[in-house]
PDB file of N, CA, C and O in Angstrom:
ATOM      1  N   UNK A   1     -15.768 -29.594  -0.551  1.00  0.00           N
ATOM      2  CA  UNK A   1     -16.073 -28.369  -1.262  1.00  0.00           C
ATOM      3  C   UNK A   1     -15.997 -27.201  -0.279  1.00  0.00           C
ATOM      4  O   UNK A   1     -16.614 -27.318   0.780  1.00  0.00           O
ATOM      5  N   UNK A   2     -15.444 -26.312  -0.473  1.00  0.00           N
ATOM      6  CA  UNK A   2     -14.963 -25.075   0.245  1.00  0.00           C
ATOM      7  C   UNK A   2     -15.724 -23.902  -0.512  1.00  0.00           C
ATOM      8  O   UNK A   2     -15.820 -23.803  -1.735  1.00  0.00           O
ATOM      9  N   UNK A   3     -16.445 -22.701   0.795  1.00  0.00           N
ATOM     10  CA  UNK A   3     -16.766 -22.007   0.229  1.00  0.00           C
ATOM     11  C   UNK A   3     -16.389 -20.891   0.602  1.00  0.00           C
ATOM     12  O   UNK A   3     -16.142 -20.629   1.779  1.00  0.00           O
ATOM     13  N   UNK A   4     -16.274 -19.926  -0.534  1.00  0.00           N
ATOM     14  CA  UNK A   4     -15.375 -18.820  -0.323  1.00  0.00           C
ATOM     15  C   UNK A   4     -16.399 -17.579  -0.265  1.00  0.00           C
ATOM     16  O   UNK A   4     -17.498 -17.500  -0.815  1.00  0.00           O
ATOM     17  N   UNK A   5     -15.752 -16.633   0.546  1.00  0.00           N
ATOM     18  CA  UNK A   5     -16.568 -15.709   0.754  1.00  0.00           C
ATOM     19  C   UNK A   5     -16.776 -14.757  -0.149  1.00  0.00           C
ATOM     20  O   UNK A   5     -15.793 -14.605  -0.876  1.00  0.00           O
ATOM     21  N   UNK A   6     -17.817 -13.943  -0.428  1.00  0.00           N
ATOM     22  CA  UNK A   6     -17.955 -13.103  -1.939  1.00  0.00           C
ATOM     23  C   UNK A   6     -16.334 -11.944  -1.643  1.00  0.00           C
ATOM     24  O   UNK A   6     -15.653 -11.587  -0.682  1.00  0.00           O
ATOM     25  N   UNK A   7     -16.359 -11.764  -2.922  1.00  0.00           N
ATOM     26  CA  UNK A   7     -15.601 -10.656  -2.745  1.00  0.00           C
ATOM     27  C   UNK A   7     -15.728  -9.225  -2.191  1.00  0.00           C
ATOM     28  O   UNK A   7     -16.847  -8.923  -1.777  1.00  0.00           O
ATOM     29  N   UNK A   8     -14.695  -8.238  -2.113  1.00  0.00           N
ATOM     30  CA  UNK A   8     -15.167  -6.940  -1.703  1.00  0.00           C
ATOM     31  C   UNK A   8     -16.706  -6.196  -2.354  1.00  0.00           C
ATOM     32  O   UNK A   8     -17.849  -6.039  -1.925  1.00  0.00           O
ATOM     33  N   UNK A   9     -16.228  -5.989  -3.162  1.00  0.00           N
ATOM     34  CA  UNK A   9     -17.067  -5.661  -4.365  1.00  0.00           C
ATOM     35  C   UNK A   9     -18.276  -5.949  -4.798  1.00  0.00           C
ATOM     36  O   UNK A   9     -19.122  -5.130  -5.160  1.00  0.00           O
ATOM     37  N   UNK A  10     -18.415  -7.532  -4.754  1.00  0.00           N
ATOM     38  CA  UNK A  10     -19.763  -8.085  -4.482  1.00  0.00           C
ATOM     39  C   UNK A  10     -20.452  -7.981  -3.384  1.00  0.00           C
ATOM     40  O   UNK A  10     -21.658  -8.218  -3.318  1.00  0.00           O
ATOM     41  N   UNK A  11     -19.695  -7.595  -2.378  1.00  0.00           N
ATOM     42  CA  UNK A  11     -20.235  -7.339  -1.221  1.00  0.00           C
ATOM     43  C   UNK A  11     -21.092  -5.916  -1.268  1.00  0.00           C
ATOM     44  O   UNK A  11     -22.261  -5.699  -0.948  1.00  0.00           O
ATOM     45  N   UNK A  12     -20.270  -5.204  -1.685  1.00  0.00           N
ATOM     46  CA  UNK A  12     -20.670  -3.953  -1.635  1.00  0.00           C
ATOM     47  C   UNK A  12     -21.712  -3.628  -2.676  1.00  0.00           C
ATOM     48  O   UNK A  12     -22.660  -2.887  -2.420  1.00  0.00           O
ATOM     49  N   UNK A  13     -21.523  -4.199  -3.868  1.00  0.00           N
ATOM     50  CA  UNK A  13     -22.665  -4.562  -5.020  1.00  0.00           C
ATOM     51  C   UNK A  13     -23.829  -4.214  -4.482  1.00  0.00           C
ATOM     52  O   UNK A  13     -24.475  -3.178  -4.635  1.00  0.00           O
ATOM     53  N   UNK A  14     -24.179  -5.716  -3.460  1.00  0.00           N
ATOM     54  CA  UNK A  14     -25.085  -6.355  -2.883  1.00  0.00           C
ATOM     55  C   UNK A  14     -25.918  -5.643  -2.185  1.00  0.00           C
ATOM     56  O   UNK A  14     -27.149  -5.618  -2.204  1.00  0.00           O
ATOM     57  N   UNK A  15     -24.872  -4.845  -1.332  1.00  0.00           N
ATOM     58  CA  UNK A  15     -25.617  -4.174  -0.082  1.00  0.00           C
ATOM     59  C   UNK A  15     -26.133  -2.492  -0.958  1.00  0.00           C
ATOM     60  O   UNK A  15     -27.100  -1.873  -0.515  1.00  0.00           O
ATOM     61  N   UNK A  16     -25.704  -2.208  -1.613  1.00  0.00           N
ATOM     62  CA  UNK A  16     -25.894  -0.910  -2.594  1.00  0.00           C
ATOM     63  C   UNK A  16     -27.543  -1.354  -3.506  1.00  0.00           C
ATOM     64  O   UNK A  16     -28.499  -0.612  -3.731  1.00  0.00           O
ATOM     65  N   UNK A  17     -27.380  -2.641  -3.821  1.00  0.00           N
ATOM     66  CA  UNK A  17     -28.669  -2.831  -4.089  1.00  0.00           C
ATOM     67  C   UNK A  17     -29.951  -2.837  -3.243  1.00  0.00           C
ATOM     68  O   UNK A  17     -31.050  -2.301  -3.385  1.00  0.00           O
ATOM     69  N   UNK A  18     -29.394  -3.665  -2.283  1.00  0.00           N
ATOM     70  CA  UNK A  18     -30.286  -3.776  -1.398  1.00  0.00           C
ATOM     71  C   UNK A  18     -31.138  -2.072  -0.385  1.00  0.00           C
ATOM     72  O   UNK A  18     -32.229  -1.774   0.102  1.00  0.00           O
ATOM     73  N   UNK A  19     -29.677  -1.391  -0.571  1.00  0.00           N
ATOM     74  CA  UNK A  19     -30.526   0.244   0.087  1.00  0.00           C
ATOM     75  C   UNK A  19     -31.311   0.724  -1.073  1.00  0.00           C
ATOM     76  O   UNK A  19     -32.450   1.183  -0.975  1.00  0.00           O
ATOM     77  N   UNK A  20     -30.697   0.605  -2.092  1.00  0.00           N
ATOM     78  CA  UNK A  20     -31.502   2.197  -3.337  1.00  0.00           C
ATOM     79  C   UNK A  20     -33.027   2.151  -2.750  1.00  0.00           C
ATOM     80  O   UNK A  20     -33.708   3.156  -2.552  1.00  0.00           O
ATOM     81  N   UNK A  21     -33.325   1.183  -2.576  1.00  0.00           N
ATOM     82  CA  UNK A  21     -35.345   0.772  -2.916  1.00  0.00           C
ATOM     83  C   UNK A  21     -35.503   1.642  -1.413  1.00  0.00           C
ATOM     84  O   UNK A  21     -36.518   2.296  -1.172  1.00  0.00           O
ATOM     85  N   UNK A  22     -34.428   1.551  -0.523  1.00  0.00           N
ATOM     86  CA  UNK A  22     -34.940   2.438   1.095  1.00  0.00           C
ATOM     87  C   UNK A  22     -34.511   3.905   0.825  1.00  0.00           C
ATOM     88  O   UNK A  22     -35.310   4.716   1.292  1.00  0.00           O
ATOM     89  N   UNK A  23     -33.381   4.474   0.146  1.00  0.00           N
ATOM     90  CA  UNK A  23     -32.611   5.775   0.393  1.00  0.00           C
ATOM     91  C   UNK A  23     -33.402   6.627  -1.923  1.00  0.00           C
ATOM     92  O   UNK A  23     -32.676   7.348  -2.607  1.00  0.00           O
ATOM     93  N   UNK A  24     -34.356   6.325  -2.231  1.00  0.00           N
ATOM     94  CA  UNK A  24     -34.566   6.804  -3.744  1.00  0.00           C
ATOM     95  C   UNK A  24     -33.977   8.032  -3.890  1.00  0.00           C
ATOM     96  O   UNK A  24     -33.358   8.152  -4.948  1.00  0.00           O
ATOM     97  N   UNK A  25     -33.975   8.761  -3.333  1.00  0.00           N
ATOM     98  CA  UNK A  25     -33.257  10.374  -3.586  1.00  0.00           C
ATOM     99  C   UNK A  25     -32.467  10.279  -3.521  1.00  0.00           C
ATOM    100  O   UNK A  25     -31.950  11.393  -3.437  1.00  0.00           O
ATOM    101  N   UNK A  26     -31.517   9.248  -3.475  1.00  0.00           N
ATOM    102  CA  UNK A  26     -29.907   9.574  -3.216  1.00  0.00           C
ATOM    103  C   UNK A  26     -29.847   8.840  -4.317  1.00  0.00           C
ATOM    104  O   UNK A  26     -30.450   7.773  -4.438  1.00  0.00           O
ATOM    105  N   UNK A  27     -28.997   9.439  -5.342  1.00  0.00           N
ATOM    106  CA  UNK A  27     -27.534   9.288  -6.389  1.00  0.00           C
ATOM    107  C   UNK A  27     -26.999   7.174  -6.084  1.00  0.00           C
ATOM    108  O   UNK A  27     -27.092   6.764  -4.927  1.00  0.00           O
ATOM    109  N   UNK A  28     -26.844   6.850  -6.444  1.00  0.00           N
ATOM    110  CA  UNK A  28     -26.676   5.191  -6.566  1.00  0.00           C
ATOM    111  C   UNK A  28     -25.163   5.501  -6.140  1.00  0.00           C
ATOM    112  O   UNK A  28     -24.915   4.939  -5.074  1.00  0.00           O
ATOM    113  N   UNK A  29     -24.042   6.248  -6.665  1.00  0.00           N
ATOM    114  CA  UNK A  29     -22.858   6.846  -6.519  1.00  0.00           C
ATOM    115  C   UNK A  29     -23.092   7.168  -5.096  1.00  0.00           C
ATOM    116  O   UNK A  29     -22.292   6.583  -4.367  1.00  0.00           O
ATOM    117  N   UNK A  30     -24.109   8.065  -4.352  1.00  0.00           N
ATOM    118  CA  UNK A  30     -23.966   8.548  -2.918  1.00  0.00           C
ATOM    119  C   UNK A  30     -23.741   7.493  -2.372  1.00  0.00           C
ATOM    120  O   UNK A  30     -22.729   7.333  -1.689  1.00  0.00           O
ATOM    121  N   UNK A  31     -24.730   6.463  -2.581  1.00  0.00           N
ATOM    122  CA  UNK A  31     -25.050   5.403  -1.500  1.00  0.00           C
ATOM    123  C   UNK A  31     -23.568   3.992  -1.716  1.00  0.00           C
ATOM    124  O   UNK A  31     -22.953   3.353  -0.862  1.00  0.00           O
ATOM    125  N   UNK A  32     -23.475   3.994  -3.316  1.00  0.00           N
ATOM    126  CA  UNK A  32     -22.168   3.063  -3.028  1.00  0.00           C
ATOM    127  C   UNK A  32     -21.101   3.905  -2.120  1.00  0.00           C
ATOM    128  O   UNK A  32     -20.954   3.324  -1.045  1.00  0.00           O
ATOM    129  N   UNK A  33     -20.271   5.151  -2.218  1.00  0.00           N
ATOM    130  CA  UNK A  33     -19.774   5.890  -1.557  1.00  0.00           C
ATOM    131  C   UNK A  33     -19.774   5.580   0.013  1.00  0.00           C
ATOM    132  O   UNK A  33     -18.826   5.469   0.791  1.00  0.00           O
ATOM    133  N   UNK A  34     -21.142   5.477   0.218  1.00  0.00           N
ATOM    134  CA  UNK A  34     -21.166   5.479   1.655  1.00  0.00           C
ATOM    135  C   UNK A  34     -21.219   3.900   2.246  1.00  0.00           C
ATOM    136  O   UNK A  34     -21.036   3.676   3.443  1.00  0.00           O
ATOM    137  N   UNK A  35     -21.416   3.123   1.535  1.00  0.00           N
ATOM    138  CA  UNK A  35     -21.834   1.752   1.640  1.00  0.00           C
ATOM    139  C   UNK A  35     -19.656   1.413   1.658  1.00  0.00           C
ATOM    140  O   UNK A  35     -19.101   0.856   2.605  1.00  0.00           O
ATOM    141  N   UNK A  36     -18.992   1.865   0.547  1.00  0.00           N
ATOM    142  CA  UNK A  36     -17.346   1.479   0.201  1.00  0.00           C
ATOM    143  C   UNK A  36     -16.736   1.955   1.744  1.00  0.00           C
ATOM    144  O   UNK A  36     -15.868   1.330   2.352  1.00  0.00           O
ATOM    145  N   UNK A  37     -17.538   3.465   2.317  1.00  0.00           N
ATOM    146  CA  UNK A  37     -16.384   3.821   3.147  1.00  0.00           C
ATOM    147  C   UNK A  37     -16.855   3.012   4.620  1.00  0.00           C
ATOM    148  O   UNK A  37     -16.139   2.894   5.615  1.00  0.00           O
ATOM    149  N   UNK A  38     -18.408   2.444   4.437  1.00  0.00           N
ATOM    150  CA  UNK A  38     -18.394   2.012   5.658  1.00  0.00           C
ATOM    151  C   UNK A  38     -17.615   0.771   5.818  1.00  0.00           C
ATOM    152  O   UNK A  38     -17.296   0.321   6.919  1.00  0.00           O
ATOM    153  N   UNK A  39     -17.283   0.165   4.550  1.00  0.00           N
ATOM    154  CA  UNK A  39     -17.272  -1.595   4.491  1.00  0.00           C
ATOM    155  C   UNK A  39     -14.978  -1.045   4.941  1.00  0.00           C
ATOM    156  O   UNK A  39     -14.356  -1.781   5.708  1.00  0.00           O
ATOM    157  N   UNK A  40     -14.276   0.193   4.301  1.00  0.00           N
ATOM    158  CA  UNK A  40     -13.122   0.170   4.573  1.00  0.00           C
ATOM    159  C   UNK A  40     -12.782   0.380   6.205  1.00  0.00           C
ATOM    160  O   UNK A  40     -11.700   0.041   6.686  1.00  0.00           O
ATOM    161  N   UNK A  41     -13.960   1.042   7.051  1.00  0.00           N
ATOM    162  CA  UNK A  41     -13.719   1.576   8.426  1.00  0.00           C
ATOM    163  C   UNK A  41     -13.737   0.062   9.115  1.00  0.00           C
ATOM    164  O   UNK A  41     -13.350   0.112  10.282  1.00  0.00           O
ATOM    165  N   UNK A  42     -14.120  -1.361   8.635  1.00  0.00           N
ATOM    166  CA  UNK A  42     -14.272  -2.265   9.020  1.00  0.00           C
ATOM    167  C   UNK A  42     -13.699  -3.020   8.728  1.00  0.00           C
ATOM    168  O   UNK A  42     -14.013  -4.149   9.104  1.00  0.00           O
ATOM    169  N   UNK A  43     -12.133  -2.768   7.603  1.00  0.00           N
ATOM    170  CA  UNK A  43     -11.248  -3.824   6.864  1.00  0.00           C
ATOM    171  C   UNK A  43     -10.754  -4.659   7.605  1.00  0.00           C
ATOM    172  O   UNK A  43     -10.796  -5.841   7.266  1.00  0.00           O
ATOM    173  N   UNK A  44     -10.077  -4.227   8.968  1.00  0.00           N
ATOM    174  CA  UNK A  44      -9.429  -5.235  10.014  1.00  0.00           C
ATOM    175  C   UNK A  44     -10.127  -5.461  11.005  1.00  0.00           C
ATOM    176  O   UNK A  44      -9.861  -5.221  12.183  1.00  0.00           O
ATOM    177  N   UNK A  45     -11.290  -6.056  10.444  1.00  0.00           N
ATOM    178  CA  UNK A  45     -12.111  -6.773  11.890  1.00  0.00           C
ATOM    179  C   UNK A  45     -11.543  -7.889  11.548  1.00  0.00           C
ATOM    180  O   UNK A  45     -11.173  -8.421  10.502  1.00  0.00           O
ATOM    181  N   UNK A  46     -11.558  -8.217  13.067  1.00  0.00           N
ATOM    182  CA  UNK A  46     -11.054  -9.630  13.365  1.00  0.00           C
ATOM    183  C   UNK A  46     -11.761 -10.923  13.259  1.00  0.00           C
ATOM    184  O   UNK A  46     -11.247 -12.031  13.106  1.00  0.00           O
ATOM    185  N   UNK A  47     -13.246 -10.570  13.383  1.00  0.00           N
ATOM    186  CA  UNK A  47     -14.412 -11.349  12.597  1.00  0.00           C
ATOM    187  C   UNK A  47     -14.738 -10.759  11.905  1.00  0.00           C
ATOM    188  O   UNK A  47     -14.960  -9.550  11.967  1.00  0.00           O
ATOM    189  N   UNK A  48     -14.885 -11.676  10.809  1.00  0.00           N
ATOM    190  CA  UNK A  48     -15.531 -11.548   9.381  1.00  0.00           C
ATOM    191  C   UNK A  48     -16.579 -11.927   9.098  1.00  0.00           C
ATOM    192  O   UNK A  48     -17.062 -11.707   7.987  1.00  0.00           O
ATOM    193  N   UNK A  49     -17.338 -12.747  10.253  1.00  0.00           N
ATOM    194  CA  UNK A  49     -18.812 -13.123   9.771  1.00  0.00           C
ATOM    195  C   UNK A  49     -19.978 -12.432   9.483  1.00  0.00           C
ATOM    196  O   UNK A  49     -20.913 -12.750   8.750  1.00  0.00           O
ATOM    197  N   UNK A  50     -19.697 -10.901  10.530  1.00  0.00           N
ATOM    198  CA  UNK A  50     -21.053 -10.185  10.733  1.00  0.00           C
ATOM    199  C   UNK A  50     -20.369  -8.817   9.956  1.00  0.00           C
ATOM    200  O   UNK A  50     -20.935  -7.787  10.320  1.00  0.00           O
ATOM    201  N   UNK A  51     -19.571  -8.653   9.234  1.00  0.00           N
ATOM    202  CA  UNK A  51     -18.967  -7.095   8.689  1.00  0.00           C
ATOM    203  C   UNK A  51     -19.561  -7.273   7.519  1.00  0.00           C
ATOM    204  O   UNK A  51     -18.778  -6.829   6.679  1.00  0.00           O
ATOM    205  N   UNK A  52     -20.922  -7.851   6.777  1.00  0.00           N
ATOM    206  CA  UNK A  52     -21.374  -7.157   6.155  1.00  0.00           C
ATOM    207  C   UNK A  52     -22.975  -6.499   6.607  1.00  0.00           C
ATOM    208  O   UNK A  52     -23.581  -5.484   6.264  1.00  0.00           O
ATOM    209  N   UNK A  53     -23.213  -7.364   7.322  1.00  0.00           N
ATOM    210  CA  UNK A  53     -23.883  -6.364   8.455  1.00  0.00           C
ATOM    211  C   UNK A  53     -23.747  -5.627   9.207  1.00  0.00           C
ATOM    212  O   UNK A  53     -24.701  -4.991   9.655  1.00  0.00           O
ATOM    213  N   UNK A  54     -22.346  -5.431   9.661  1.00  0.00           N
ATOM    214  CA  UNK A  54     -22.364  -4.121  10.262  1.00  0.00           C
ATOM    215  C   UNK A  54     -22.038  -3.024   9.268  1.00  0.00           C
ATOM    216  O   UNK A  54     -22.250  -1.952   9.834  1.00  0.00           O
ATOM    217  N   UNK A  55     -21.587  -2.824   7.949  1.00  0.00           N
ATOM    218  CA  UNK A  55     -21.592  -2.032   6.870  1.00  0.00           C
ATOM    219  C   UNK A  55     -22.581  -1.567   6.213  1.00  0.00           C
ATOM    220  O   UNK A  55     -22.492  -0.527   5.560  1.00  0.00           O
ATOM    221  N   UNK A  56     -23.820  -2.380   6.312  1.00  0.00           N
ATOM    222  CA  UNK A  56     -24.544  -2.161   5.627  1.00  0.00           C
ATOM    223  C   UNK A  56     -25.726  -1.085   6.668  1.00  0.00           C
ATOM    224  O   UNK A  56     -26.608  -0.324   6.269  1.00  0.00           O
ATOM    225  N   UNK A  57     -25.201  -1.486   8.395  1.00  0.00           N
ATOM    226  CA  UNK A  57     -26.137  -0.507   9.528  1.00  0.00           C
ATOM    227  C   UNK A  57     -25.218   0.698   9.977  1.00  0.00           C
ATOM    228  O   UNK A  57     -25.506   1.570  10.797  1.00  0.00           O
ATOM    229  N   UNK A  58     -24.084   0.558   9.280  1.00  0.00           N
ATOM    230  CA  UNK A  58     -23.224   2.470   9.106  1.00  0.00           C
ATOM    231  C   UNK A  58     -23.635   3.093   7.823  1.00  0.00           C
ATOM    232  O   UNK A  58     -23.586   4.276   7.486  1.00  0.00           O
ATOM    233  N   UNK A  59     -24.078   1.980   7.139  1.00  0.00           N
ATOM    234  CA  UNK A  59     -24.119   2.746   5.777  1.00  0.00           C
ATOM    235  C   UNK A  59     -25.656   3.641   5.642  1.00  0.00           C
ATOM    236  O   UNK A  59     -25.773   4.725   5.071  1.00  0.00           O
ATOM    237  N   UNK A  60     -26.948   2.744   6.438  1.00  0.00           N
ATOM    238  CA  UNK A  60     -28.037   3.483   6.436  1.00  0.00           C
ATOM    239  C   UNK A  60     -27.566   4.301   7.527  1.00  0.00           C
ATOM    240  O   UNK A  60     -28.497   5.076   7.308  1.00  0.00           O
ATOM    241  N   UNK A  61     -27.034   4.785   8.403  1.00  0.00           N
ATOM    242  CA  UNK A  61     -26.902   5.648   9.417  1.00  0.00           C
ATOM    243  C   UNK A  61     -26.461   6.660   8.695  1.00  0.00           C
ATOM    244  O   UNK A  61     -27.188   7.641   8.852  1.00  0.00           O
ATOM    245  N   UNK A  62     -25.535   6.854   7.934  1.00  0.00           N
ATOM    246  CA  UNK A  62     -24.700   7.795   6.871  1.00  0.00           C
ATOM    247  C   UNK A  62     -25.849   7.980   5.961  1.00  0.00           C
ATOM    248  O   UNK A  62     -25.909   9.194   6.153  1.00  0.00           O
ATOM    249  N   UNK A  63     -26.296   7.879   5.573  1.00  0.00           N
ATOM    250  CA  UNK A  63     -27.754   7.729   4.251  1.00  0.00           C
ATOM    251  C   UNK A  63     -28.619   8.687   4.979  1.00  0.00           C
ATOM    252  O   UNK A  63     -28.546   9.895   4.753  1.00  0.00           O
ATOM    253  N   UNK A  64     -29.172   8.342   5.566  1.00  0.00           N
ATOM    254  CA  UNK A  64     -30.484   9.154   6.767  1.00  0.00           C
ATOM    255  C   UNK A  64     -30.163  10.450   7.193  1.00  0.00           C
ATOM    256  O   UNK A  64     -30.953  11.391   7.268  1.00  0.00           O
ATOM    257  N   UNK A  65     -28.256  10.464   7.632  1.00  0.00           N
ATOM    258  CA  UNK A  65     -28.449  11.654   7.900  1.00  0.00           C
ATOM    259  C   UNK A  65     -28.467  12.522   6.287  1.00  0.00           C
ATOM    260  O   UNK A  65     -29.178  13.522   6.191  1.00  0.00           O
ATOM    261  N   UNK A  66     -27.539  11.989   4.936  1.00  0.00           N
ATOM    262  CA  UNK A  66     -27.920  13.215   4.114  1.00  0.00           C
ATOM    263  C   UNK A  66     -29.486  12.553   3.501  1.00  0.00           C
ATOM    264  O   UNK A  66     -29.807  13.262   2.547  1.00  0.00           O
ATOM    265  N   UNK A  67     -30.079  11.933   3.632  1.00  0.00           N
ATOM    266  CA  UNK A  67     -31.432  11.793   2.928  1.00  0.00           C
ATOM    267  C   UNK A  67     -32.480  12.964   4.049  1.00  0.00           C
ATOM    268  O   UNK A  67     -33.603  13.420   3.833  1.00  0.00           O
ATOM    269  N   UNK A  68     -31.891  13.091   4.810  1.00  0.00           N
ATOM    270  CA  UNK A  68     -33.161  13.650   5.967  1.00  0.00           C
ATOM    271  C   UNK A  68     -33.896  12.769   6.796  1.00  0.00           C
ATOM    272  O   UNK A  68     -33.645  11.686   7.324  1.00  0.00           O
ATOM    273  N   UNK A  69     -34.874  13.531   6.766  1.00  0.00           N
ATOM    274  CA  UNK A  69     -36.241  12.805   8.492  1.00  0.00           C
ATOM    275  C   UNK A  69     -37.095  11.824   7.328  1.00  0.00           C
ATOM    276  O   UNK A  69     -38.042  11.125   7.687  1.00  0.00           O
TER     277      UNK A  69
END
């Protein structure tokens, strides 16, 4: 049995869920936005194990600065 990795989308789903409950003032649209462009700046990594963690720690970096202090 082979397991396949989620898709783009679910990926990004995932991690969009997982911020709203940290970033509430931001638009669900802001945060997928910023969550899509971090996950494309990372399309050709050469490992794939840790790029949804590293998308998801550009994506609160991008968040914070328009959410504020």
């Amino acid at each position: 049995m082979t397991h396949e990795p989620p898709s783009r989308e679910q990926t990004i789903d995932e991690i969009v869920v997982r911020l709203q409950p940290r970033f509430p003032a931001l638009a669900e649209s802001t945060i997928r936005d910023a969550v899509t462009e971090a996950f494309d700046e990372l399309k050709d990594a050469r490992v794939r194990d840790f790029v949804e963690v590293l998308v998801e720690k550009q994506a609160k970096k991008h968040l914070k600065q328009i959410d504020g202090p």
